[in-house]
RODRENMAR-79641 format. One record per residue (C-alpha): residue in three letters; x, y, z; residue number from 1. Coordinates in nm, 4 decimals, always signed. Last residue first. Example, Ala and Ser with C-alpha at 12.3 -4.5 7.8 and 13.67 -1.06 7.14 Angstrom:
% RODRENMAR-79641
+------+----------+----------+----------+------+
! bagu !        u !        v !        w ! miba !
+------+----------+----------+----------+------+
!  SER !  +1.3670 !  -0.1060 !  +0.7140 !    2 !
!  ALA !  +1.2300 !  -0.4500 !  +0.7800 !    1 !
+------+----------+----------+----------+------+
//
This chain:
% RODRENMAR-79641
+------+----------+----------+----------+------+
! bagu !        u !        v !        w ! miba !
+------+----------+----------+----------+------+
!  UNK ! +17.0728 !  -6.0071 !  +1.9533 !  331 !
!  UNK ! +17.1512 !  -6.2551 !  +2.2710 !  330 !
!  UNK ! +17.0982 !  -5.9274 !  +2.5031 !  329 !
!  UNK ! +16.8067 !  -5.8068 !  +2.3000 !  328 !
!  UNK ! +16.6724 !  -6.1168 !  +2.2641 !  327 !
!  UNK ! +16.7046 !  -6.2122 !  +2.5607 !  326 !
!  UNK ! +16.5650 !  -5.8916 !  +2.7467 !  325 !
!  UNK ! +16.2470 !  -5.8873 !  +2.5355 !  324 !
!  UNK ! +16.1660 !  -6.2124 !  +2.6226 !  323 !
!  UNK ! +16.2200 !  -6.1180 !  +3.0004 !  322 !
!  UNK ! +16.0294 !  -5.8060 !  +2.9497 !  321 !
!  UNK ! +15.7099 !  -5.9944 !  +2.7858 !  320 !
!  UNK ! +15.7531 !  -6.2803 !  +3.0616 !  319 !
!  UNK ! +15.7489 !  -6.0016 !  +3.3188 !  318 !
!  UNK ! +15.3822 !  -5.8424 !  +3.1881 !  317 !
!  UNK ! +15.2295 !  -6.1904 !  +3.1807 !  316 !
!  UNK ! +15.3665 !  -6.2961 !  +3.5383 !  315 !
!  UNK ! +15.2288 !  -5.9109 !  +3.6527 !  314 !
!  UNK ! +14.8854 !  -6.0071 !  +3.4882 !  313 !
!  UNK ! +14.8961 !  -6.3441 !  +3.6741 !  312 !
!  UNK ! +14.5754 !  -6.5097 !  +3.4398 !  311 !
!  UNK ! +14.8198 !  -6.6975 !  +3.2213 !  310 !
!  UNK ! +14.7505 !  -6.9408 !  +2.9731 !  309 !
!  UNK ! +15.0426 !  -6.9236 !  +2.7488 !  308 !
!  UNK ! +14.8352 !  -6.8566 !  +2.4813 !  307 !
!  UNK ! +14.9576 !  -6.4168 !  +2.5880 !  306 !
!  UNK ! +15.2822 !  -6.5428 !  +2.5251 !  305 !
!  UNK ! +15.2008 !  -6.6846 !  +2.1710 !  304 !
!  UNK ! +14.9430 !  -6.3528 !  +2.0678 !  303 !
!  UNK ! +15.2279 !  -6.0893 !  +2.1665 !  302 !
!  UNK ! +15.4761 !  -6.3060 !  +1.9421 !  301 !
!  UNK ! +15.2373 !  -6.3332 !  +1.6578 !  300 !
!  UNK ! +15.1850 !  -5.9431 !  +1.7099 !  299 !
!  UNK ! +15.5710 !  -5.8744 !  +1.6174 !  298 !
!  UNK ! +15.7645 !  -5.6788 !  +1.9339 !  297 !
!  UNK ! +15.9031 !  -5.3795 !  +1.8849 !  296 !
!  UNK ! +15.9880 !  -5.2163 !  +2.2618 !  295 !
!  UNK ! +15.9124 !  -4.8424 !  +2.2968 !  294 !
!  UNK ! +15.8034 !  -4.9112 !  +2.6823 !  293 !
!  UNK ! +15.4556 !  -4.7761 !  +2.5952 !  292 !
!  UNK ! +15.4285 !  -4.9812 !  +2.2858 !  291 !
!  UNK ! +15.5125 !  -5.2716 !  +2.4366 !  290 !
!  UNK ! +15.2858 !  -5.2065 !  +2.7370 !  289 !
!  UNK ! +15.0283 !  -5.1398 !  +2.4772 !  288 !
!  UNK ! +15.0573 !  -5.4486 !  +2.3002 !  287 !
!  UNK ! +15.0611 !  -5.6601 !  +2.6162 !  286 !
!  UNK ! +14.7703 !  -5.5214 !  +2.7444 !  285 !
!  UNK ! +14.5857 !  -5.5780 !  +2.3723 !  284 !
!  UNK ! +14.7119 !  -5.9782 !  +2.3585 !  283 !
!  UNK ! +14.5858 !  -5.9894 !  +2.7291 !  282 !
!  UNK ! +14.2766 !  -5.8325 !  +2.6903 !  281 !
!  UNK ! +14.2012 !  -6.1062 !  +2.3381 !  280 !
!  UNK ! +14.2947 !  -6.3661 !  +2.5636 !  279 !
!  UNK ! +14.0269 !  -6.2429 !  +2.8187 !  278 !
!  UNK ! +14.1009 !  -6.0885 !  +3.1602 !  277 !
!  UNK ! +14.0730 !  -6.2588 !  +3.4848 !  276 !
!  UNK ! +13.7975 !  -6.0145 !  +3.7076 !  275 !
!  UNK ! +13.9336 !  -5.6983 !  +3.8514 !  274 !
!  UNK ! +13.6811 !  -5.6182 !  +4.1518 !  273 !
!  UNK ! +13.5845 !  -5.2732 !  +4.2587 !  272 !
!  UNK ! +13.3727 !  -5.2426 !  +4.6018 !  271 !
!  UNK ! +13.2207 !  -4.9648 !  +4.7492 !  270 !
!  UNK ! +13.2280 !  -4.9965 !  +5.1350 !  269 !
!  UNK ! +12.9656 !  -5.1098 !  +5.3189 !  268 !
!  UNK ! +13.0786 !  -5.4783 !  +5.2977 !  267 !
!  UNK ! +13.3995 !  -5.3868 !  +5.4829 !  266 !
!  UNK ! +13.2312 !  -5.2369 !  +5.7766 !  265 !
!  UNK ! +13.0383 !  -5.4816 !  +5.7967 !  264 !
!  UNK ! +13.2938 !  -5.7064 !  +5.8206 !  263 !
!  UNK ! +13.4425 !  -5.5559 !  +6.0664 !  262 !
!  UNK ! +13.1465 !  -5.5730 !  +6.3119 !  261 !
!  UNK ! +13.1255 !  -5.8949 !  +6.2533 !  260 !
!  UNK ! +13.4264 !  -6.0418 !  +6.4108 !  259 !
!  UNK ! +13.6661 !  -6.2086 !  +6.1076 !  258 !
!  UNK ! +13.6612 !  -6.6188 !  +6.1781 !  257 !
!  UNK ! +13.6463 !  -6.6984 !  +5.7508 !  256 !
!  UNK ! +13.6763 !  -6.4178 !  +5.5140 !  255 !
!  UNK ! +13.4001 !  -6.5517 !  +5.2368 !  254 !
!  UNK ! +13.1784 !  -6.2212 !  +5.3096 !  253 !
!  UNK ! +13.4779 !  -6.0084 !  +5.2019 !  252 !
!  UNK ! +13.5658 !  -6.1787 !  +4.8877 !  251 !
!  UNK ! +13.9287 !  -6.3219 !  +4.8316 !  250 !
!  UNK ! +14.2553 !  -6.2225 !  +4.7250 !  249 !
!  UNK ! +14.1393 !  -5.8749 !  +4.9084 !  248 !
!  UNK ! +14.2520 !  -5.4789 !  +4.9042 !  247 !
!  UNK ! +14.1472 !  -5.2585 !  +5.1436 !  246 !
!  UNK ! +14.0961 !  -4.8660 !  +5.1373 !  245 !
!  UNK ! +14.0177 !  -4.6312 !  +5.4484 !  244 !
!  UNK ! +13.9228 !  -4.2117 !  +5.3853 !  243 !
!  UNK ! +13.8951 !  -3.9660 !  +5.6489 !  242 !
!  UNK ! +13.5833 !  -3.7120 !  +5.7397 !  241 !
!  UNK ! +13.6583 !  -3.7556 !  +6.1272 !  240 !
!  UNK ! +13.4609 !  -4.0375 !  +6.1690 !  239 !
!  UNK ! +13.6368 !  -4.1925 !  +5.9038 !  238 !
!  UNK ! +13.9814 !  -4.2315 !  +6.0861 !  237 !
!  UNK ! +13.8393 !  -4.3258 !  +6.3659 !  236 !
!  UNK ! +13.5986 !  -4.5821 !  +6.3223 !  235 !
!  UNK ! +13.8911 !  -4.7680 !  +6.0683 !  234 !
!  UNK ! +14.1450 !  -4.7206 !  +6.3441 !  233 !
!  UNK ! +13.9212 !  -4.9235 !  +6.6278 !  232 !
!  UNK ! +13.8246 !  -5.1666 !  +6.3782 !  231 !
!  UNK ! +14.1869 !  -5.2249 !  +6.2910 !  230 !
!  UNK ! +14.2348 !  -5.3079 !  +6.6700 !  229 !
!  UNK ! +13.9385 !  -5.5330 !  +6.6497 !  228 !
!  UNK ! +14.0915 !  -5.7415 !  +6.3575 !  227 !
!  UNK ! +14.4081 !  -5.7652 !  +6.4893 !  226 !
!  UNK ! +14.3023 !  -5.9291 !  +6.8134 !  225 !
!  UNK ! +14.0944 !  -6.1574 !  +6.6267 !  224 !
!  UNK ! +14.3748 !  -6.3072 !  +6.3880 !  223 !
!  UNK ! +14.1012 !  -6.5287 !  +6.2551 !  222 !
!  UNK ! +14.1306 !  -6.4072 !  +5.9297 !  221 !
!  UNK ! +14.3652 !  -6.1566 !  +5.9272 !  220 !
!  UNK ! +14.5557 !  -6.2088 !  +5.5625 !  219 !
!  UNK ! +14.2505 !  -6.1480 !  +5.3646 !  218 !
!  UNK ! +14.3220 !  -5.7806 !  +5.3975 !  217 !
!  UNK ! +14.5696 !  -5.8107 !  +5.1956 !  216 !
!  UNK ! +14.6601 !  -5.4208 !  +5.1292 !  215 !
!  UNK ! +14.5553 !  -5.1589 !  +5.3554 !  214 !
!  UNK ! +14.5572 !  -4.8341 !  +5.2581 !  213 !
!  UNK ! +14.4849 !  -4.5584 !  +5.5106 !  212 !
!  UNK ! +14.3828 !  -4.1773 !  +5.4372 !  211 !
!  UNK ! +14.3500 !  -3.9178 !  +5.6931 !  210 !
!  UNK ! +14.6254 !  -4.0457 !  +5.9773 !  209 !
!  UNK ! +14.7830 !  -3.8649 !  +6.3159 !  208 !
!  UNK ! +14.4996 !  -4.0070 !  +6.4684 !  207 !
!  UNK ! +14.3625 !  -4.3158 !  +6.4386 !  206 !
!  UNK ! +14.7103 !  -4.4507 !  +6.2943 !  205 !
!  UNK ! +15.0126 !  -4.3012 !  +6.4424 !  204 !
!  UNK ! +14.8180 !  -4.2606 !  +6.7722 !  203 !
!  UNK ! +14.7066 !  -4.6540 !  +6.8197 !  202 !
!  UNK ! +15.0710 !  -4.6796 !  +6.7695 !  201 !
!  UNK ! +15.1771 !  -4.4288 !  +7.0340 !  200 !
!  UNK ! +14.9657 !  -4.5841 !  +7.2576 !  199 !
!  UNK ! +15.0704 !  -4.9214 !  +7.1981 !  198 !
!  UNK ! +15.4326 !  -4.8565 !  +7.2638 !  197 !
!  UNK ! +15.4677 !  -5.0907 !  +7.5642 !  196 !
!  UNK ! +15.7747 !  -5.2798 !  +7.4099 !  195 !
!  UNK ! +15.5419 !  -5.5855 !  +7.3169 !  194 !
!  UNK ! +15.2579 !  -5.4211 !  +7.2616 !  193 !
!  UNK ! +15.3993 !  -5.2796 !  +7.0147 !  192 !
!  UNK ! +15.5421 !  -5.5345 !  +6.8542 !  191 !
!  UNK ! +15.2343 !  -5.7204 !  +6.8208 !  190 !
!  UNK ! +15.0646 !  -5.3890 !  +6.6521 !  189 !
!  UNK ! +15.3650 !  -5.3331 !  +6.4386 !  188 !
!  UNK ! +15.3472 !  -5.7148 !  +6.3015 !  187 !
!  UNK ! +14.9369 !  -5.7051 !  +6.2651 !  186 !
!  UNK ! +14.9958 !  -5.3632 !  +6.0773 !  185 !
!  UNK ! +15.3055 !  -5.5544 !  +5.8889 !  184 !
!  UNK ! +15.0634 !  -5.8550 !  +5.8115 !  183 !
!  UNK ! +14.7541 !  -5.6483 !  +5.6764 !  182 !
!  UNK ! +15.0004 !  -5.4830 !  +5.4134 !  181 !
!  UNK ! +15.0664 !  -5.1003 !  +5.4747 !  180 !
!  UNK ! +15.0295 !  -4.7484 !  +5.3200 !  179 !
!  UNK ! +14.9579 !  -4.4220 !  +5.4654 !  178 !
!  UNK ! +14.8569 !  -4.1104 !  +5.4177 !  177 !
!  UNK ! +14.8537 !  -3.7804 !  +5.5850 !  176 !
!  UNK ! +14.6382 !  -3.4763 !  +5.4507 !  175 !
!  UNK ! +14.8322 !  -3.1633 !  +5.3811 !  174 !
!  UNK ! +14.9185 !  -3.2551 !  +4.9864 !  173 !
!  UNK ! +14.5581 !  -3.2354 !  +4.8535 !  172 !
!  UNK ! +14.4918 !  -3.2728 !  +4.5312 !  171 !
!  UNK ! +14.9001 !  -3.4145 !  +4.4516 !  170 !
!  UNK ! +14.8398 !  -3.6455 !  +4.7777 !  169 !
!  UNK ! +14.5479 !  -3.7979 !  +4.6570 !  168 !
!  UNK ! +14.6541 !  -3.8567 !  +4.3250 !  167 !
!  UNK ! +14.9729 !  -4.0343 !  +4.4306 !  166 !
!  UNK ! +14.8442 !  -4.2239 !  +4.7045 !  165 !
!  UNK ! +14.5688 !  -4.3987 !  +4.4462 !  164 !
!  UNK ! +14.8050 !  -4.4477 !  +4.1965 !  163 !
!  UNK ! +15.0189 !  -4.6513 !  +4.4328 !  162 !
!  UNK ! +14.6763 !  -4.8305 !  +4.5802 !  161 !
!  UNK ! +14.6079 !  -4.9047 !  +4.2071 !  160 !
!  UNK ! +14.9439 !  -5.0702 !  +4.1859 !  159 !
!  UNK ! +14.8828 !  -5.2517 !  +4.4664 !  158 !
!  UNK ! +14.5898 !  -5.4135 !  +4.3551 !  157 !
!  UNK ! +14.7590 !  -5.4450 !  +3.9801 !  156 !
!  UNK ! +14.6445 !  -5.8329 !  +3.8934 !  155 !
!  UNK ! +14.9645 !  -6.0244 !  +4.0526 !  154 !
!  UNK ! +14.7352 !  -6.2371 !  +4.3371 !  153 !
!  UNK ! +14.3839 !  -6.2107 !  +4.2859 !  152 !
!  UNK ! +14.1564 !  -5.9263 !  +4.2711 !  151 !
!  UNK ! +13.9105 !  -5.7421 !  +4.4992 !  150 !
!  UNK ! +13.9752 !  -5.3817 !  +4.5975 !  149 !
!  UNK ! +13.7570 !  -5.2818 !  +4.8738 !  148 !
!  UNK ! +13.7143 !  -4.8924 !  +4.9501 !  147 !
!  UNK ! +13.5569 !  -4.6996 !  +5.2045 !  146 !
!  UNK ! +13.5132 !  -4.3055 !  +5.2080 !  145 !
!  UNK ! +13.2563 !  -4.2547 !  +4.9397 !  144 !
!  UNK ! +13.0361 !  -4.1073 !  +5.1768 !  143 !
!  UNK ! +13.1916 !  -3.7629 !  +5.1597 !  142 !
!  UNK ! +13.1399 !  -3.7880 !  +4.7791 !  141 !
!  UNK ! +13.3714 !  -3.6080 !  +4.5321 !  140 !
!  UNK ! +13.6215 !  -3.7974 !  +4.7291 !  139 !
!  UNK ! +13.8802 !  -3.7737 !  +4.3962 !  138 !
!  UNK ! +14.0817 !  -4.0539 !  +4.5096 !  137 !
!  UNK ! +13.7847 !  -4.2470 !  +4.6169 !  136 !
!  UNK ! +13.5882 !  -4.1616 !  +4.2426 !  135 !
!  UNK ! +13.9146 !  -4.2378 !  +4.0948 !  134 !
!  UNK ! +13.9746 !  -4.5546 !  +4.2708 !  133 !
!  UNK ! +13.6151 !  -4.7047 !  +4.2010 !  132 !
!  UNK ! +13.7036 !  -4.6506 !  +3.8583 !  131 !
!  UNK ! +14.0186 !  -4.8428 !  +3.8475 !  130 !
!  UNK ! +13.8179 !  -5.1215 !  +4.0271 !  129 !
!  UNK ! +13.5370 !  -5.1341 !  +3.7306 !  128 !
!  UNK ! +13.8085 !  -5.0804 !  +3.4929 !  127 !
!  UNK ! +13.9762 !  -5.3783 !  +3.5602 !  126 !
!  UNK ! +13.8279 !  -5.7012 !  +3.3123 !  125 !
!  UNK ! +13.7051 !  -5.4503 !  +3.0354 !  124 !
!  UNK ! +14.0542 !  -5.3001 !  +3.0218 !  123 !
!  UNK ! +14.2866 !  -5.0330 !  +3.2105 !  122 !
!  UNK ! +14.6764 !  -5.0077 !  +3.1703 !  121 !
!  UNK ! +14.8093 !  -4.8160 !  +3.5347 !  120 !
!  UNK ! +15.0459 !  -4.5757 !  +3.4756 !  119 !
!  UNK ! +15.4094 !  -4.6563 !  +3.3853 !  118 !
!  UNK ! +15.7453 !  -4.6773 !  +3.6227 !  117 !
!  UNK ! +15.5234 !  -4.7973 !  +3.9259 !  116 !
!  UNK ! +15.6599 !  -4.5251 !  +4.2073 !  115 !
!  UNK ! +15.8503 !  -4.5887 !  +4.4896 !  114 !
!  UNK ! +15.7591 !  -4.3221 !  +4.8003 !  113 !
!  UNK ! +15.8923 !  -4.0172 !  +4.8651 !  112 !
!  UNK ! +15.7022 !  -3.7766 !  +4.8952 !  111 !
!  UNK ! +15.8487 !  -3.4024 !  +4.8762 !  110 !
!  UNK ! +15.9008 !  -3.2014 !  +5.1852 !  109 !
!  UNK ! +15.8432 !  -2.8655 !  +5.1976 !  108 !
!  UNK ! +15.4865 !  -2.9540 !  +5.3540 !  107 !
!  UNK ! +15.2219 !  -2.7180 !  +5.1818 !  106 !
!  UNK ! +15.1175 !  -2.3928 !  +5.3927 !  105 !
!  UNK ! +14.7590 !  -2.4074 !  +5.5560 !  104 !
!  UNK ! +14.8275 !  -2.5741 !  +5.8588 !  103 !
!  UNK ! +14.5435 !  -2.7027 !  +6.0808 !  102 !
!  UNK ! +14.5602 !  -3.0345 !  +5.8439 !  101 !
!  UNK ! +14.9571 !  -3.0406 !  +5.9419 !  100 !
!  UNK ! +15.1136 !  -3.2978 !  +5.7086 !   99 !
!  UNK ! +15.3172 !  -3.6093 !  +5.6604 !   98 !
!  UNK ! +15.2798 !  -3.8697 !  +5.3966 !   97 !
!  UNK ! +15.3960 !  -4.1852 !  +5.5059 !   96 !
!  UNK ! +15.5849 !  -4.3945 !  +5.3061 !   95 !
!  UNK ! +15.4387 !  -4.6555 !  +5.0444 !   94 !
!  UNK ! +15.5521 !  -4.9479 !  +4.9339 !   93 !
!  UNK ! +15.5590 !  -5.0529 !  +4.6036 !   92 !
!  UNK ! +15.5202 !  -5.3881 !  +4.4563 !   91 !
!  UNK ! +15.6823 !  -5.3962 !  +4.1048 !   90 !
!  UNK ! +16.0198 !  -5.2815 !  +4.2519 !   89 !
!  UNK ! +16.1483 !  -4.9785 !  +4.1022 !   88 !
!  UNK ! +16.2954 !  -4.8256 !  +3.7876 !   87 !
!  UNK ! +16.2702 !  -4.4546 !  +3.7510 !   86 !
!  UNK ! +16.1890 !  -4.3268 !  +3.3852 !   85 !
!  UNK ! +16.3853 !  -4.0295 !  +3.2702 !   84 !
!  UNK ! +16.2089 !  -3.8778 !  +2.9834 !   83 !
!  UNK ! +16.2426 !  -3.8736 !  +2.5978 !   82 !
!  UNK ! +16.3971 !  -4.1591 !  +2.5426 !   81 !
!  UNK ! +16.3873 !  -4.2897 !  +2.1533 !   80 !
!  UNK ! +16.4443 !  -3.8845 !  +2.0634 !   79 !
!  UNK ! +16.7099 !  -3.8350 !  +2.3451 !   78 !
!  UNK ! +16.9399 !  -4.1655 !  +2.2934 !   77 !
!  UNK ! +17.1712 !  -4.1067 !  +2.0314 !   76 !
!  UNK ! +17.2246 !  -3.7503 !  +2.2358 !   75 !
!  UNK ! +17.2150 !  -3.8544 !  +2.5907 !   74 !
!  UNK ! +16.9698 !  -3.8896 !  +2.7903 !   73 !
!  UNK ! +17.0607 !  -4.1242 !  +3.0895 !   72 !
!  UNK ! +16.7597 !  -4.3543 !  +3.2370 !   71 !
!  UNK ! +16.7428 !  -4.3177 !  +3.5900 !   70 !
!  UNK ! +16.7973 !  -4.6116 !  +3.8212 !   69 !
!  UNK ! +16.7582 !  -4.6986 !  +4.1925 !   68 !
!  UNK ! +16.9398 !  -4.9039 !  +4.4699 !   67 !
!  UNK ! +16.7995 !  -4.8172 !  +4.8260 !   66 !
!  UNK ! +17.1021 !  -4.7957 !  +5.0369 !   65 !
!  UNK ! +17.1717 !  -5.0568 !  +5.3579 !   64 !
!  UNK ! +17.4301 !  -4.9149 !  +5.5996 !   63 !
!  UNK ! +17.8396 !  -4.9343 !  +5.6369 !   62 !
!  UNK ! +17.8405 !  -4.7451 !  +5.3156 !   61 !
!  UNK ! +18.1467 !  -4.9194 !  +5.1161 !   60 !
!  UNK ! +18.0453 !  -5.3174 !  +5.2249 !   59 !
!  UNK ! +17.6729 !  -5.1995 !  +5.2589 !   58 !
!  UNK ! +17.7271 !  -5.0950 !  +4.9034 !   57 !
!  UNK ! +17.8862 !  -5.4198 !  +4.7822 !   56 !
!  UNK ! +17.6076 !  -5.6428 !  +4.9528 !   55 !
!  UNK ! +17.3116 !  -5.4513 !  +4.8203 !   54 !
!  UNK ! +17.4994 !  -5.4280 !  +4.4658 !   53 !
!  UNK ! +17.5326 !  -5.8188 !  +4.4768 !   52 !
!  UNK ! +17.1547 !  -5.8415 !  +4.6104 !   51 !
!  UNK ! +17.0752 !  -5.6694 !  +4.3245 !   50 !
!  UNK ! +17.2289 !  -5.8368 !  +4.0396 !   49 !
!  UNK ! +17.0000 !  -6.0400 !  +3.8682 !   48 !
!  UNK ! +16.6540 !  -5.8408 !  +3.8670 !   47 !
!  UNK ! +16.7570 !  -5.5173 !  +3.8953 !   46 !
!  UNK ! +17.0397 !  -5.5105 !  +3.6784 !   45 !
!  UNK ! +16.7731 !  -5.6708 !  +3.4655 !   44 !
!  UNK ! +16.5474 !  -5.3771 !  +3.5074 !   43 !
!  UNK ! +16.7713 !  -5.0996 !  +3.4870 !   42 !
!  UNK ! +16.9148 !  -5.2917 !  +3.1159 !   41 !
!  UNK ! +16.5372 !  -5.2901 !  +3.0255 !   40 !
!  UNK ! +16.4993 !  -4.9166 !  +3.1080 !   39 !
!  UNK ! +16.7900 !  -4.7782 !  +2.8900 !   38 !
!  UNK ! +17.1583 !  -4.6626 !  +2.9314 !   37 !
!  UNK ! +17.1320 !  -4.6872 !  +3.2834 !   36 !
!  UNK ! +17.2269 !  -4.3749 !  +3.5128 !   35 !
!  UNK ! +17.2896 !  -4.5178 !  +3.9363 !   34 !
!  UNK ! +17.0633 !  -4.3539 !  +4.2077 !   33 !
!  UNK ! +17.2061 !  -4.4055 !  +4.5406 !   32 !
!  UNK ! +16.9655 !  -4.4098 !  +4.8235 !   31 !
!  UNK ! +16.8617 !  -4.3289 !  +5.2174 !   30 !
!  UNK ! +17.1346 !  -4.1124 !  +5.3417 !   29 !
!  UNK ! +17.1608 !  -3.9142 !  +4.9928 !   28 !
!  UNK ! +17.3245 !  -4.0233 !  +4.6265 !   27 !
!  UNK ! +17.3594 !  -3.8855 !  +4.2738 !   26 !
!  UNK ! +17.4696 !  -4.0176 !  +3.9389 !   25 !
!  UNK ! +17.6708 !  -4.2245 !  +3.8880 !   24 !
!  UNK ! +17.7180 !  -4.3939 !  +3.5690 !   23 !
!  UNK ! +17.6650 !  -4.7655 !  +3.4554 !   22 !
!  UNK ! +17.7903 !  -4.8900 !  +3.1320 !   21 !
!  UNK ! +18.0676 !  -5.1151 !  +3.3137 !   20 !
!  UNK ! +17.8067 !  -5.2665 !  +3.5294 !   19 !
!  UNK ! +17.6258 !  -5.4998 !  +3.2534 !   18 !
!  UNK ! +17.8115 !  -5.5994 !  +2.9359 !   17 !
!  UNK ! +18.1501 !  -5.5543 !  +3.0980 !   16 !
!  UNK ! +18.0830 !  -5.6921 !  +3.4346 !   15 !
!  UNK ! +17.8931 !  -5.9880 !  +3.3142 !   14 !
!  UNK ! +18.2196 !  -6.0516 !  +3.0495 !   13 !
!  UNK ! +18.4414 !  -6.0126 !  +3.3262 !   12 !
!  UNK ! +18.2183 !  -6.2463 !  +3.5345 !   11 !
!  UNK ! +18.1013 !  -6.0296 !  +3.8906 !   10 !
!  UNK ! +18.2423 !  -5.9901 !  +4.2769 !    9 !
!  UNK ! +18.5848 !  -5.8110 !  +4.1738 !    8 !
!  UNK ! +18.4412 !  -5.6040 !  +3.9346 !    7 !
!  UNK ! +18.1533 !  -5.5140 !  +4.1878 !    6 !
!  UNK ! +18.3925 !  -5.4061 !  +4.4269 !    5 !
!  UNK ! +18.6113 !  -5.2130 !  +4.1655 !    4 !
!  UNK ! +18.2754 !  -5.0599 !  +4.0522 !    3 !
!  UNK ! +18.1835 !  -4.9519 !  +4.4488 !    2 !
!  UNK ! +18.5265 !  -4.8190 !  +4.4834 !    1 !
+------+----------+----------+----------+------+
//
């Protein structure tokens, strides 16, 4: 029904080049994964036609699915595909990773939380911050336990924090992590006041979490009564041994109206900054994303996009998919 909806809602020739090779796969209460002859078709399925799946499946479901992809191996396909690569929005967002601390047997429950499709590509201009996450991930040092990422908008912060949950959890799958933006913890913290839920809020997150990721930090200045609550949970959580991360368009010091006791908080964390990378970094990222998503593209084309004058290293990346996309679609 779902293909006859989409029929009906799509171009013949759209539906035929884009839906028709589609295969399903499996489903649950929260998603319906959908086979895709290759990554790039995933991705601009992804990109174009989304909201029109959204819309259909609501339609059939009654509720809102997540949409994803697998890649489908078949036979003409198996030695250019080897694996089945999810495909899933470039900013992820992490769910909560539930555990018992006091319980010594690992929660049947797998995570579930979107994945980037590829590690995380390190150069001269982000190694310092992808370093800084290994040594937090790996908390070799109890005193390593705050983290500021520093980086402008579409440079890999939250892919880092992605990589970051992941490694954590695989070394230790009982402790409880969770992700969130600075403006959905000042959202949930409004709200809960709100409905008179605050307790239970301020026990979600100084007690019943070990690691917490906060991404755009930068977001709270002057949002005072934010700022002190977050104080409260950042106190908590490491004074029990846990571990806080923060990510930041801007430097720490140049947050304008944040109280000070925050700040220095902040400041005494370790902090890993991913500078704008060179031309030469952006030909060589580019390479090796082409190479790791099996695409052939000639160097002179890798050195024109990467000319374009970019600094956005997820811009850069999509521009390198989208040409890649036309040309394969326009042949």
């Amino acid at each position: 029904m779902t293909v006859n909806l989409m029929r009906e809602a799509l171009p013949h020739a759209q539906f035929q080049n884009w839906v028709s090779p589609l295969e399903f796969i499996r489903s649950d209460d929260k998603s319906i994964i959908l086979g895709v002859p290759n990554r790039f078709h995933g991705e601009w399925i992804r990109n174009h036609y989304a909201s029109q799946f959204q819309r259909v499946l609501k339609t059939q479901c009654g509720n809102d699915l997540q949409l994803e992809f697998e890649i489908l191996l078949k036979e003409q396909n198996e030695a250019e595909e080897p694996v089945a690569v999810p495909v899933v929005p470039i900013r992820p967002i992490l769910r909560v990773i539930e555990g018992n601390r006091q319980d010594e047997t690992v929660p049947d429950e797998t995570p579930n939380y979107p994945r980037f499709p590829n590690p995380f590509l390190t150069s001269d201009f982000n190694n310092m911050a992808y370093q800084c996450c290994q040594l937090f991930a790996a908390n070799t040092d109890w005193q390593f336990n705050t983290l500021v990422i520093l980086a402008g908008v579409g440079m890999g912060k939250s892919h880092l924090f992605s990589e970051v949950a992941s490694q954590i959890h695989k070394m230790k799958p009982r402790l409880r992590i969770r992700y969130i933006t600075a403006e959905s913890f000042t959202n949930e913290m409004a709200l809960s006041f709100k409905n008179g839920t605050n307790r239970e809020f301020k026990v979600k997150y100084q007690d019943e979490t070990d690691v917490l990721l906060v991404d755009d930090i930068h977001i709270l200045a002057g949002r005072l009564r934010t700022q002190e609550q977050l104080l409260h949970v950042f106190n908590e959580i490491t004074g029990r041994g846990g571990r806080v991360a923060f990510s930041s368009l801007i430097p720490i010091e140049r947050i304008e109206n944040i109280i000070d006791p925050l700040k220095s908080r902040l400041l005494s964390g370790v902090i890993g900054e991913i500078k704008d990378p060179t031309f030469q970094e952006k030909v060589d990222l580019l390479g090796r994303t082409s190479q790791q998503n099996q695409m052939g593209i000639a160097p002179e084309v890798l050195h024109a996009i990467a000319d374009r004058g970019q600094r956005d290293i997820r811009e850069l990346i999509g521009t390198l998919f989208r040409i890649h996309l036309q040309a394969h679609v326009e042949n």
